[in-house]
N, C-alpha and C positions, 0 to 999 in steps of 0.2 A: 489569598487574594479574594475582595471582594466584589463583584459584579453588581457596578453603581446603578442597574437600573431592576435589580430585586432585591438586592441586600443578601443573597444567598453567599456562603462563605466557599469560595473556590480552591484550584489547588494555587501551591503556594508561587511565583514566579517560577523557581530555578526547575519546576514540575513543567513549567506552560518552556520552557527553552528546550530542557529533556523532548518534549512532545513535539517540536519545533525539527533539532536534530533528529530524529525519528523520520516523521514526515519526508525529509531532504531525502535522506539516505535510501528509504521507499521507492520517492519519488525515481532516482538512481539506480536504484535494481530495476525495477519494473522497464524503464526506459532501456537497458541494456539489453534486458530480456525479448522484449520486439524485436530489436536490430538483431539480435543474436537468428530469433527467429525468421523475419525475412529474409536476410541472409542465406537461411537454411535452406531456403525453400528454391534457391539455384545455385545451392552449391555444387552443380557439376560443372557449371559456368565460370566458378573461381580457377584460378593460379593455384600451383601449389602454397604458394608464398601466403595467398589470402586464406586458404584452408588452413594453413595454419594456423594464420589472424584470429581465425573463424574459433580453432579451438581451447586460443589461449583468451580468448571472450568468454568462452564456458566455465573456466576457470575462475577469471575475477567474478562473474557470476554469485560459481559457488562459494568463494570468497567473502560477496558481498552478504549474501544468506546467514554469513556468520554477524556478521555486523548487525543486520536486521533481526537476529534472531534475541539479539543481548537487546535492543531499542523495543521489541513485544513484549519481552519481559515487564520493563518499566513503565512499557506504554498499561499493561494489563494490570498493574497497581495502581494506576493514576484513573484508569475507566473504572476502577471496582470501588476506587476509595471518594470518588468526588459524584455518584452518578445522578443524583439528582442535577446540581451544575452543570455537567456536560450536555444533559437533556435538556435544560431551559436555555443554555449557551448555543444549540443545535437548532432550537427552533426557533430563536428568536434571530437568528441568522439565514435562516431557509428562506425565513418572512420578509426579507431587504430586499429589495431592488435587483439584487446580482444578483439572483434566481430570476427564471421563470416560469409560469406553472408548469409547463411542460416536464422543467429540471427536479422542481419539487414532488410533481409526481411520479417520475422516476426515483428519486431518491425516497419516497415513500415505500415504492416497491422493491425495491433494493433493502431497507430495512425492516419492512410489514414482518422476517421472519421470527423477529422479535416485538410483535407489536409496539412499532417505532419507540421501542426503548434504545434508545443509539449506543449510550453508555454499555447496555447489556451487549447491545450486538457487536459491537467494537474488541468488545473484554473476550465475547465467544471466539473471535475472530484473530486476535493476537493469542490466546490460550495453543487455536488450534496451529498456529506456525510454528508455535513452541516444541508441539508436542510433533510436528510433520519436520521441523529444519532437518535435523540429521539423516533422513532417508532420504529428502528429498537433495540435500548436499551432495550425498553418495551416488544417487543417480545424475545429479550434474555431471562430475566429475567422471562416472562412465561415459556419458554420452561427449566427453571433451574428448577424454581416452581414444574412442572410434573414432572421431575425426581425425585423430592424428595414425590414424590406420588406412584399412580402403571400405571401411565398412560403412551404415547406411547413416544418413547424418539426421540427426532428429535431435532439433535444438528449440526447446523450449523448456518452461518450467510449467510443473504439472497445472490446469485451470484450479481446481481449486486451492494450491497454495497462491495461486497469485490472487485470485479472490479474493483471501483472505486479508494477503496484504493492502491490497486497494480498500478493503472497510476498516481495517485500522487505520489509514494515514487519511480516509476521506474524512473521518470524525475529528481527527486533531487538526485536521487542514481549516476545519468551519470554526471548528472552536478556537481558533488562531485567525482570524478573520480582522477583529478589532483591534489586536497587535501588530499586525503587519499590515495597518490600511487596504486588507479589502485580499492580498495577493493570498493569502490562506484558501481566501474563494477558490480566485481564479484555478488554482493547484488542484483542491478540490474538483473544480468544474472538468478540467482535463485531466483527473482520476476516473470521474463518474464517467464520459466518457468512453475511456478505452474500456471501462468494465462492461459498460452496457452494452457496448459493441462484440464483448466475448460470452456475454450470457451470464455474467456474475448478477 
């Protein structure tokens, strides 16, 4: 695919859908991940009935980690294979109207670790989920285990695997902006968001 307003040669459609699906599925972890967590946080206040709820969530969860962990893969080929595109597709969308400086300088800080090379930091960032899924599966599924015990309920996923995930899906989220009339943003905007608010 080519991007009509550089002529740079992008990736190719069924790459920009892969990245699409990706994004969702993110989007979906993460969101579980919350609820799972606040939840946690008065689990003495549940039913047994909802404890249980509580630990068959842990489960899809770790579940869903699996899902996400095959979409970092291909997301990590598409950031390492297209990266100059992804970076002029990232900034030329920062730059619209759905940001605001505010957003954009947050998002500046959020990427600075790679001196706003997005593509880099994105690739760093689905590499490292890659290399973190299966421990971090394994401690889901402990921590479901205990709930379905009397032991202490500690329901969340580690901060930095969920970091991670939020800078991979926020980079495909922008660069999917002009495919999906604008809603790539929004998803993005309430990725950046919940990150900023946890210190990613």
């Amino acid at each position: 695919m080519t991007d009509v307003r550089d002529g740079t040669s992008g990736p190719p459609f069924h790459d920009l859908v892969a990245l699409a699906e990706a994004a969702a599925d993110i989007q979906r972890l993460l969101f579980l991940d919350r609820m799972w967590t606040v939840a946690g946080d008065r689990v003495d206040q549940l039913a047994d009935d909802d404890r249980q709820a509580l630990a068959d969530l842990g489960d899809l969860i770790a579940e869903q980690t699996t899902v996400c962990e095959r979409h970092a893969q291909n997301m990590h080929g598409i950031y390492t294979s297209y990266p100059e595109w992804i970076n002029q597709r990232v900034r030329d969308e920062l730059a619209t109207e759905q940001f605001t400086d505010e957003q954009r300088a947050g998002a500046a800080r959020m990427f600075a670790v790679n001196g706003n090379d997005f593509a880099a930091h994105a690739a760093t960032a689905t590499q490292s989920i890659a290399q973190q899924a299966p421990a971090e599966r394994a401690e889901l599924r402990k921590k479901a285990a205990t709930l379905r015990g009397d032991g202490p309920a500690v329901t969340d996923i580690s901060h930095e695997f969920a970091c991670s995930f939020a800078s991979g899906a926020m980079v495909a989220e922008i660069v999917l902006c002009p495919e999906t009339f604008g809603l790539g943003c929004a998803a993005a905007l309430v990725l950046y968001l919940a990150a900023d608010s946890t210190g990613c």
